[in-house]
C-alpha angles and dihedrals in degrees: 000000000000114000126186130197125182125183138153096090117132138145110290133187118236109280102022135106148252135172119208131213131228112194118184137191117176096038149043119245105199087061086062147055108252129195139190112218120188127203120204120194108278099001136100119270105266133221102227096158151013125187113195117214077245085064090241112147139218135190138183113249084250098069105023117130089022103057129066126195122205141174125207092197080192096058101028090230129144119204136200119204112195123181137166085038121206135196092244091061083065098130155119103265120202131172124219137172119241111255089016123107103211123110124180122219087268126226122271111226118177122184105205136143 
């Protein structure tokens, strides 16, 4: 069973950082493409980020140059690294692995002064 677990979200002021946490267990992530999503209220579930096995990335157009995905193959673990937040990157954010059907409660981050 694939279980996904993201943390690292918090309340953030414009302009600042955080970086967020993937942790899996039934799977492997560096044998898969991986992705973050965000959600914000209201609003359709977003593509931000893809890691290949490969370690290519890819980014939307609403978060390149700010956004950095990464991948620890020894811990399993996929991270998210956000800077020059904005108050339109408030959202739910969720990782996921492409072809697989597992989805983890997700992290809140807010930008907000």
């Amino acid at each position: 069973q694939v279980q996904l677990v993201e943390s690292g979200g918090g309340l953030v002021q414009p302009g600042g950082s955080l970086r967020l946490s993937c942790a899996a267990s039934g799977i492997i992530f560096r044998f898969y493409l991986s992705d973050w999503y965000r959600q914000a209220p209201g609003k359709q579930r977003e593509l931000v980020a893809s890691i290949t096995s490969g370690g290519s990335t890819t980014f939307s157009e609403s978060v390149k140059g700010r956004f950095t995905v990464s991948r620890d193959n020894a811990k399993n673990t996929l991270y998210l690294q956000m800077n020059a937040l904005q108050p339109e990157d408030t959202a739910v954010y969720s990782c996921a692995v492409t072809g697989i059907d597992a989805w983890g409660q997700g992290t809140q981050v807010i930008v907000s002064s």
